[in-house]
N, C-alpha and C positions, 0 to 999 in steps of 0.2 A: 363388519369388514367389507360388505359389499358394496357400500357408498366408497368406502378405501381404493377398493379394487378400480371401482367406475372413474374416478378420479385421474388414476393412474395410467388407465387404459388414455383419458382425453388427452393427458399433458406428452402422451408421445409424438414426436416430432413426427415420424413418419406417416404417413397414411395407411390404417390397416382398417380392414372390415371381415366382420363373420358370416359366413352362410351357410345353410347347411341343403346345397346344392340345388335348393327350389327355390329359394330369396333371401336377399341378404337378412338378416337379426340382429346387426348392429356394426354400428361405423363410429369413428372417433371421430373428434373438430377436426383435424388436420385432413380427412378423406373432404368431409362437408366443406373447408375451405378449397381444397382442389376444385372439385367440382361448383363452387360456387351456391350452394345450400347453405339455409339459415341453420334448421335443425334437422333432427332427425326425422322426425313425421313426415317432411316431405320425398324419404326415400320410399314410401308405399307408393307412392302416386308417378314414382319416375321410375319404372320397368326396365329399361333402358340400361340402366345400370345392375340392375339382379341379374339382367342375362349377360350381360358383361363381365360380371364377376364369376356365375355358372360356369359360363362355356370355360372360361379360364380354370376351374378348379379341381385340375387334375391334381392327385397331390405329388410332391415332394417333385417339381420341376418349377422352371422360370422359363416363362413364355415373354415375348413383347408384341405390343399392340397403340390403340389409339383412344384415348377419353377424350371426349367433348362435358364441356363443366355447360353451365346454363346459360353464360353465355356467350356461347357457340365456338369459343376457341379450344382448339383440339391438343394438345401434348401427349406426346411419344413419352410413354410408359414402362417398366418392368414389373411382371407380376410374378412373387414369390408366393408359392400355397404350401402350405404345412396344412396334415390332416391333425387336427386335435382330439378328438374322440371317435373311435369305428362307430360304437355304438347308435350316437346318437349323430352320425353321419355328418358332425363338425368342422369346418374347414378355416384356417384362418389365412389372409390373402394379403400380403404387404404391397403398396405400390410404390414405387419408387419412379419418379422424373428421370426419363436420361437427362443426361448432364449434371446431375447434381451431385458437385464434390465431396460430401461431406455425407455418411451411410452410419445410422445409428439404427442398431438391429436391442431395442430396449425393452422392456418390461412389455407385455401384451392384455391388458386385463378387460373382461369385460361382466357388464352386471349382473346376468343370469347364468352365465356359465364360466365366472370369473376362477372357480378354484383350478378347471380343467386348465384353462386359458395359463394359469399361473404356474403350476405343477408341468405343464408340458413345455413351457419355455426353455430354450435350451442353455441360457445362460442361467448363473446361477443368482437369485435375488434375495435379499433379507430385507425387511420392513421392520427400523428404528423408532422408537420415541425418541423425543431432544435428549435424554439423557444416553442415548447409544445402545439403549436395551434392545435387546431382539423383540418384536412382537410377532411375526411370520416368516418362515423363510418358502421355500420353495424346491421339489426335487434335484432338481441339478446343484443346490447347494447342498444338497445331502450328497451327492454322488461327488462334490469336488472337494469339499472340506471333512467329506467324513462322519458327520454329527447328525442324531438323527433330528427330527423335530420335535419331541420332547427332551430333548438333552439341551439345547440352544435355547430354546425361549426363555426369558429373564437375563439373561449371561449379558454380561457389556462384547460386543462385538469387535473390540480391537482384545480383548481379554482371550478370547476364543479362539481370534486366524492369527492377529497379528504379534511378531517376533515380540519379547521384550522388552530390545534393547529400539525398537523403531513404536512403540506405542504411544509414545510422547507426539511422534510425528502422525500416527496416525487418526488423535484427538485433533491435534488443529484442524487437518484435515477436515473432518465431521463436523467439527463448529462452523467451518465457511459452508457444509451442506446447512446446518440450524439456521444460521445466519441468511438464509434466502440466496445462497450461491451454488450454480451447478458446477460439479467437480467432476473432470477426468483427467487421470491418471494413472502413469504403467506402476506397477511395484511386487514386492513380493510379499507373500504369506504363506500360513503355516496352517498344514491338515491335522487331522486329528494325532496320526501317528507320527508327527513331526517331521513331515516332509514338507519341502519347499514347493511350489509354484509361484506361477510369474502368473500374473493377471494386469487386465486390462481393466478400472475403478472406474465405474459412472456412477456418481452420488447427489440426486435432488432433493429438496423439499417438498413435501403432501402439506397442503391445506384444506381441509374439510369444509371447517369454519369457524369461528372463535374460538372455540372450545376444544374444537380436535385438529391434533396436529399429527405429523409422524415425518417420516425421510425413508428416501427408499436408496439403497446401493444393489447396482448393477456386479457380479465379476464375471469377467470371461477370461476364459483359459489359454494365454498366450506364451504356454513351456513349449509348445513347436515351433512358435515361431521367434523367442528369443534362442533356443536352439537352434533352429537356422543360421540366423544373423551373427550366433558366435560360432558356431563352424564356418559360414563364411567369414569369418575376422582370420579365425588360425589359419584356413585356408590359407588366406592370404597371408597372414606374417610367416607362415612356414616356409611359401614359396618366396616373400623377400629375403628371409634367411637363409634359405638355400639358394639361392644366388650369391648373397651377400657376402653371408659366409662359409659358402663352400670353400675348401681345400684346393678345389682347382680353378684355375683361370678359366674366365666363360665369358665371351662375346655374343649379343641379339645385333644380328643381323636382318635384314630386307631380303628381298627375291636378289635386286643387282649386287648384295655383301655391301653395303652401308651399314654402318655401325650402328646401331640405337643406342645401344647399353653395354658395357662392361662391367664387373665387382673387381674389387681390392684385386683381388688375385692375381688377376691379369694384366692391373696395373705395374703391381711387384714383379711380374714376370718379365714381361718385354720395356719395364721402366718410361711408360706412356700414360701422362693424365688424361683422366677421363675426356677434361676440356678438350686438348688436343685431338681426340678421335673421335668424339661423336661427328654424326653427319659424313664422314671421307670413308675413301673404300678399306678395307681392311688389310687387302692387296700391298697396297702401296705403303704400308708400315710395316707389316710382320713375314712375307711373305719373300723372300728371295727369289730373286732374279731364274735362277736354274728350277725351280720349282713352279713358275706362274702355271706353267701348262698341268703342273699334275693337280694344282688346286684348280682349274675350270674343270677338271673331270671330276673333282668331288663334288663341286656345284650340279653337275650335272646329275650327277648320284643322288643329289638330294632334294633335287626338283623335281625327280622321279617318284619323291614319296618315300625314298631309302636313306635308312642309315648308313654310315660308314667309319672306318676306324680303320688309322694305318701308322706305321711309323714313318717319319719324318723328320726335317729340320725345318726352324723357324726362326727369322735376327730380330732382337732387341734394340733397342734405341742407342745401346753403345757401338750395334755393326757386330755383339758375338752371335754366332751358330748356335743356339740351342738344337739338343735331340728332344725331339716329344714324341707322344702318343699324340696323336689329333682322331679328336671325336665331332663328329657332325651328323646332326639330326635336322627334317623341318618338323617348323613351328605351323601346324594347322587349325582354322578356325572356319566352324559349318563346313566342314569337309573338303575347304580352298587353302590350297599351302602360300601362306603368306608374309613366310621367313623363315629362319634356321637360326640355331644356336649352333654357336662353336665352341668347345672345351678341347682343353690340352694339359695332358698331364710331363710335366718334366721329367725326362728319363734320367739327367743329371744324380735328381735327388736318390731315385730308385737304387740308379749306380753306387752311390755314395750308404744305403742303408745298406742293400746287401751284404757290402762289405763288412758295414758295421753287425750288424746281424750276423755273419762268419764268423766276424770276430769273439761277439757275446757269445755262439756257440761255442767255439775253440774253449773258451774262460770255463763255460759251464761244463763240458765234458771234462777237461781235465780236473777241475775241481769235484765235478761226481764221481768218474774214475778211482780216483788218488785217495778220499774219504776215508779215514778208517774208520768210521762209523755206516754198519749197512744200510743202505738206502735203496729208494723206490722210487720210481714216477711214474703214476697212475693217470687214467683217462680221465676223463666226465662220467664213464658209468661202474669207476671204481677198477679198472682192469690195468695189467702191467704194461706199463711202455718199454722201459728199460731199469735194468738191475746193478748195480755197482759190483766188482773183486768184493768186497766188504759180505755182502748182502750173498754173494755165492756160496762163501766161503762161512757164513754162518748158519744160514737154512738147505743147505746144499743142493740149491739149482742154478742151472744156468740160464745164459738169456734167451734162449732155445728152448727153454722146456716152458721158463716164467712168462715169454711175451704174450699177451691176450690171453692169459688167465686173469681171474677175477681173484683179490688178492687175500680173498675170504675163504676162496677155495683151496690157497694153496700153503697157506702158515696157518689156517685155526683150526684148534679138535671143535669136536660137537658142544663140551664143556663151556668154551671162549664166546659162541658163533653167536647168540643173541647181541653180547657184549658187541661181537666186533663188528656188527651189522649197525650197532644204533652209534658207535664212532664214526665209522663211515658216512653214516648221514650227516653227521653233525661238522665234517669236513667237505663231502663232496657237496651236498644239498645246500645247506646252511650257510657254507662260506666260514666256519668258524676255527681256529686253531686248539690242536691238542697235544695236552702232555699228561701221560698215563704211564702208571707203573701196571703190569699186566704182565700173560703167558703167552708163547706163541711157541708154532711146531713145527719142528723140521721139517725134512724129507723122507725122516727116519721114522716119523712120531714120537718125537722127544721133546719135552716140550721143554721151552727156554724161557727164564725169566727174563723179562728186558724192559726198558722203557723208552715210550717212543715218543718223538715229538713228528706232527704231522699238521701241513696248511696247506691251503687250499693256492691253487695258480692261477693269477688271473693274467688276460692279456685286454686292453682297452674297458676293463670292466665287466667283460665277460668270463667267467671260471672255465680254465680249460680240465684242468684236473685236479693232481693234490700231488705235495711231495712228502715220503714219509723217510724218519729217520730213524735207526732201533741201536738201543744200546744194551750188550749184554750184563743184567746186572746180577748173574746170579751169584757171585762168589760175593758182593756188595750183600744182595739180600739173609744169604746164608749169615754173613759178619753181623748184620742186622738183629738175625734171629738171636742169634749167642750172646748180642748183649742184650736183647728184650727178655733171654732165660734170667741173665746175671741181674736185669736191673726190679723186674718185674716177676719173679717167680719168690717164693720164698724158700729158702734153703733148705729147710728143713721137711717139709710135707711137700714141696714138690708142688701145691697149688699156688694161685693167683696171691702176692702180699700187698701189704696197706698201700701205698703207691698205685699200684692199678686198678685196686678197690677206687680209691678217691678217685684218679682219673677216668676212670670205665664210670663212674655214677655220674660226672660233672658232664661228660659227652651224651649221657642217655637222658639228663635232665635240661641240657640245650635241647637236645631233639624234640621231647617231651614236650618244652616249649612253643618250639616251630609247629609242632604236627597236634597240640591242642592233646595228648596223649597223657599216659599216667607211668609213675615209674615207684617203685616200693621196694626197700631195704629190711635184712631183717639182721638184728644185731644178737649174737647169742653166745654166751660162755660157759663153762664146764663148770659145775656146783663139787665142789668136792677133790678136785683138780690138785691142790696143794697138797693136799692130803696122801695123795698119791706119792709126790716127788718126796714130801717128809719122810716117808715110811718106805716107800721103795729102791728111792733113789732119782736123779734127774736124767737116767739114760732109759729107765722104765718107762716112765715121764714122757719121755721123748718118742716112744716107740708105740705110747698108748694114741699119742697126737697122732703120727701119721697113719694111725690104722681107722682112728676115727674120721681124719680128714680124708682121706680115702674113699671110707666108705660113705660119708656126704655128698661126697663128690661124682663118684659114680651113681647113686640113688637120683640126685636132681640134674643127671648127666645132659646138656641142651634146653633145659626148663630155667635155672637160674645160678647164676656162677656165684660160687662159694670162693672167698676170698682169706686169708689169716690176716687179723692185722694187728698180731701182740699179742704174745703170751697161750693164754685158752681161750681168747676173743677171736673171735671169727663175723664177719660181714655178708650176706648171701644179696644179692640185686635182680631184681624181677623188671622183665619187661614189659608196660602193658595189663598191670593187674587190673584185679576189682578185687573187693572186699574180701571176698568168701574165699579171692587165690591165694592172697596173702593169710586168711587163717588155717586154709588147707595145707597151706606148706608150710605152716608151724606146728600141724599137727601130727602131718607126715614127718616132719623132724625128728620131734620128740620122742615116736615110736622108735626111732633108730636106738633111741638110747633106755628103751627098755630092758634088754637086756645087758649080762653081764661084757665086758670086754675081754678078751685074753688075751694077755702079752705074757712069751715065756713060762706058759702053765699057767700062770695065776689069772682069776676073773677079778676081772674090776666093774662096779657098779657106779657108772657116773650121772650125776644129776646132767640137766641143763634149764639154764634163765633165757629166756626172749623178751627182744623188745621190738616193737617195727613201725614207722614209719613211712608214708605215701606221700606222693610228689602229685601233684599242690597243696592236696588239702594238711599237711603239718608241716608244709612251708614251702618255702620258693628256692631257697639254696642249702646248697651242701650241708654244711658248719649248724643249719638250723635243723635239716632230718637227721642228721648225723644225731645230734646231740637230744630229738625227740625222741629215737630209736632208741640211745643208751640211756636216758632217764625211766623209761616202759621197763626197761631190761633188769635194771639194775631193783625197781619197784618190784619186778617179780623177783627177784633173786633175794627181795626180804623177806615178799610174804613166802617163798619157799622155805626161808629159812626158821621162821613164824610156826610153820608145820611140821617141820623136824622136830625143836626144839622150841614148844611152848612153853615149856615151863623156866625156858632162861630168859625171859621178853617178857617185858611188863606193857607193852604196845600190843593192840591185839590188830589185829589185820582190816577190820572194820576203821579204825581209828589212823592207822596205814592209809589205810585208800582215801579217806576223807582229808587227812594233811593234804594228800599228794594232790586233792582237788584244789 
């Protein structure tokens, strides 16, 4: 690589040489053409230039001065010194011609101390074979692409920095470097972690000699200064839109009030084309006769270096009196005031929204007023503005007690306040609309059912507050309940019936779904059960079921709801099992029915069959655990039967379970 290095060091344009502060140690062609040398050997013999370069090599400064070349003509110089190694007291020294338009600050390499020379460059360099492989990079392309230099070597170099969708452009690119063509160009690429920068591309060919070839690309890092350039672009388009299109009419004037410029605005206002009033004094179009004298005091106010702003009258092109606001400022540049802007806001239009705005309030107060739904209008930081009759007369405050409270503090118990804290956000913060069935609390502490509907207020896009609506729905809810008893209860045992079983399992296996969760059924009936109503009676029967259902019910009270759903069948639904829940809560079952039952004196000894079923693993919908559940159920309920009565069963239980496989 060091004939590489040496190479690359001669083909730079500029003039650079090393020293290391007693004589120089090496110069490129480009210094040797300066000064008029063949080769290098003859810089031992020319002194002249070692202490020229010395006395120069302060580091990290630019000095100017004068070189005489060999023969005898002198050129006015720039000398930039970068220190390259402390150590080894390295200095490397760019010369640069004044006058010369064209400043390529490129690769710096030399043959004995080429890695320093390479590594301390401040732009960042990668050294290609024709095929675009990396063979070398250098530290500042570690520090701007990210990659270290075992990670890049071999990798195709547009595969590495550049985008995807621009690799296609950035091969041709590389082919006109193969192809013996130097390439510069601005563009963007892509750092390790996927961030963009804007670089500055110089890409040449290396030729060694027949046999060895390579290409070297320059980047440097040009995110400031296309950052610049597009802060000054908005800069600029911001301030022709705010001219352009601002809302108010605005005239550029001169020191004497010549027009430069006008926007739309103030075209529309005083009904004068731009044509017409560039170049003429402003005076003589907009300004009425009775007022000339009080506009040369506002000139005068504003040559003084002051603003000013007053109300007035100003005529349009048809000869009407406008009322305006007039604003006038100067326009300063280098600290010399060298014209003014004029702006005018129509009082006309002001006059005209007021009213309208009176109006829209008159509308909204009597429509908040009058509501008979309680309402609210809250702040930005969720606090009462004003309260409706409705809203008094349901939580019983007034607007005296309710204004600039916070409406969290003044309707929710402790119960509510999580709830009604994370609405709030989701209205005030958010911007988002809600409609919620929920509680809230009096004055009294009573709490009311209701449901509210609440959105958010905006004015020009900014949210001022929220407005909330409440409706009392308790005697709704209550109707509610009475018919979830009638529709969803079972009449007879007072628990959950087949209806809510199915719906309660189909809602916990959606969720299940959603939340990647587990849900398990356990399906079980009474062994023995007929037997009862045969020889008892079906009111015995019936008295034995709700004592049983009862006490299942209270045993897995919050653990897992037990449902009837027909006859001595009953349904239990778990939320969130695993294996060992669901056998522990068939085993705890069954204990229930160890003992005897009593109804009216007598015990009763009832069996019980289980069957159960888990959500996914014995299926995915209802109709398919439902029906896994009672096939287990009903398998146990033979081979129980198998054990009462062997000797009436010519199936043995072994033979049982193998069918059932």
């Amino acid at each position: 690589m060091k004939e590489l290095y040496q190479l690359i060091f001669n083909q730079i344009r500029k003039a650079v040489v090393i020293t290391d502060g007693q004589t120089i140690i090496d110069a490129n062609q480009a210094f040797l053409n300066l000064v008029k040398l063949s080769n290098r050997q003859e810089l031992a013999a020319k002194p002249d230039y070692s202490t020229l370069m010395i006395t120069n090599s302060a580091t990290d400064r630019i000095t100017y001065t004068e070189i005489k070349d060999e023969e005898g003509s002198t050129t006015a110089v720039e000398l930039t010194t970068t220190l390259l190694d402390l150590e080894k007291n390295l200095f490397l020294i760019e010369i640069n011609p004044l006058g010369e338009k064209e400043y390529y600050r490129e690769i710096t390499m030399l043959a004995e101390h080429s890695r320093e020379m390479f590594d301390c460059f401040p732009d960042a360099i990668v050294i290609l074979n024709d095929d675009s492989l990396i063979i070398d990079l250098n530290n500042a392309f570690e520090e701007l692409f990210g990659y270290k230099r075992n990670e890049a070597i071999g990798h195709d170099i547009d595969e590495l920095v550049n985008k995807t969708e621009k690799r296609d452009e950035g091969r041709r690119l590389f082919q006109r470097v193969v192809n013996n063509e130097r390439v510069t160009v601005n563009g963007e690429r892509v750092t390790k972690t996927g961030e963009t920068v804007y670089v500055s591309i110089t890409g040449y060919p290396i030729d060694l000699d027949k046999n060895t070839r390579g290409n070297c690309i320059i980047y440097r890092d040009i995110s400031k200064e296309v950052g610049k350039e597009q802060l000054l672009k908005e800069k600029e388009q911001f301030t022709d839109q705010l001219f352009n299109k601002s809302l108010y009419p605005i005239a550029i004037l001169n020191r004497q009030e010549i027009i430069l410029n006008v926007n739309p605005q103030f075209e529309k206002l005083f009904g004068y084309g731009k044509e017409e009033l560039l170049g003429k004094n402003i005076n003589d179009f907009i300004v009425p006769e009775q007022y000339r004298k009080q506009a040369e005091e506002y000139l005068k106010t504003i040559i003084k270096n002051r603003s000013m702003m007053d109300h007035t009258q100003r005529i349009s092109k048809s000869g009407e009196l406008i009322d305006v606001e007039a604003v006038g400022s100067p326009v300063t540049i280098n600290g010399e005031i060298i014209g003014l802007f004029a702006m005018y806001r129509d009082k006309r239009v002001e006059t005209q929204a007021q009213k309208d705005l009176n109006r829209e309030r008159a509308y909204f107060k009597q429509l908040f007023d009058h509501s008979p739904d309680p309402s609210v209008l809250l702040d930005d930081l969720d606090r009462v503005v004003f309260i409706n009759p409705a809203f008094e007369k349901l939580f019983g405050y007034n607007q005296e007690k309710a204004a600039g409270k916070y409406i969290n503090d003044l309707i929710i118990n402790n119960d509510y306040r999580d709830e009604a804290v994370a609405f709030s956000d989701m209205v005030i913060k958010k911007g988002k609309t809600l409609k919620i069935e929920t509680k809230r609390s009096n004055c009294a502490g009573r709490n009311i059912e209701v449901e509210i509907i609440a959105f958010p207020v905006f004015l020009e896009g900014d949210r001022l507050g929220a407005y909330a609506i409440y409706r009392d729905i308790t005697d709704r809810k209550a109707k509610e309940r009475e018919i979830n008893e009638l529709v969803y209860r079972d009449s007879l045992t007072g628990i959950p019936n087949r209806l809510y079983a199915y719906e309660s399992l189909a809602e916990k296996i959606e969720f299940a779904l959603e939340s990647n969760s587990k849900v398990a059924l356990i399906y079980f009936d009474l062994d023995g059960f007929k037997k009862v109503n045969d020889t008892s009676g079906h009111k015995v029967g019936d008295l034995l079921l709700n004592k049983l259902a009862a006490k299942v019910s209270a045993n897995f009270n919050g653990r897992m709801e037990v449902c009837r759903v027909g006859g001595d069948e009953f349904l239990a639904i778990i939320d969130q099992p695993n294996q060992t829940t669901v056998e522990d809560y068939i085993e705890e079952l069954k204990s229930l029915f160890q003992k005897d039952i009593v109804v009216k004196g007598k015990g009763f000894r009832i069996g019980l069959s289980t069957g159960s079923a888990v959500y996914p693993d014995d299926g995915t919908d209802l109709d398919q655990l439902i029906l896994k559940a009672d096939s287990r159920m009903y398998l146990e309920k033979r081979i129980n039967r198998i054990k009462r009565y062997p000797e009436r069963k010519d199936t043995t239980i072994e033979e049982l379970l193998k069918a059932e496989e």
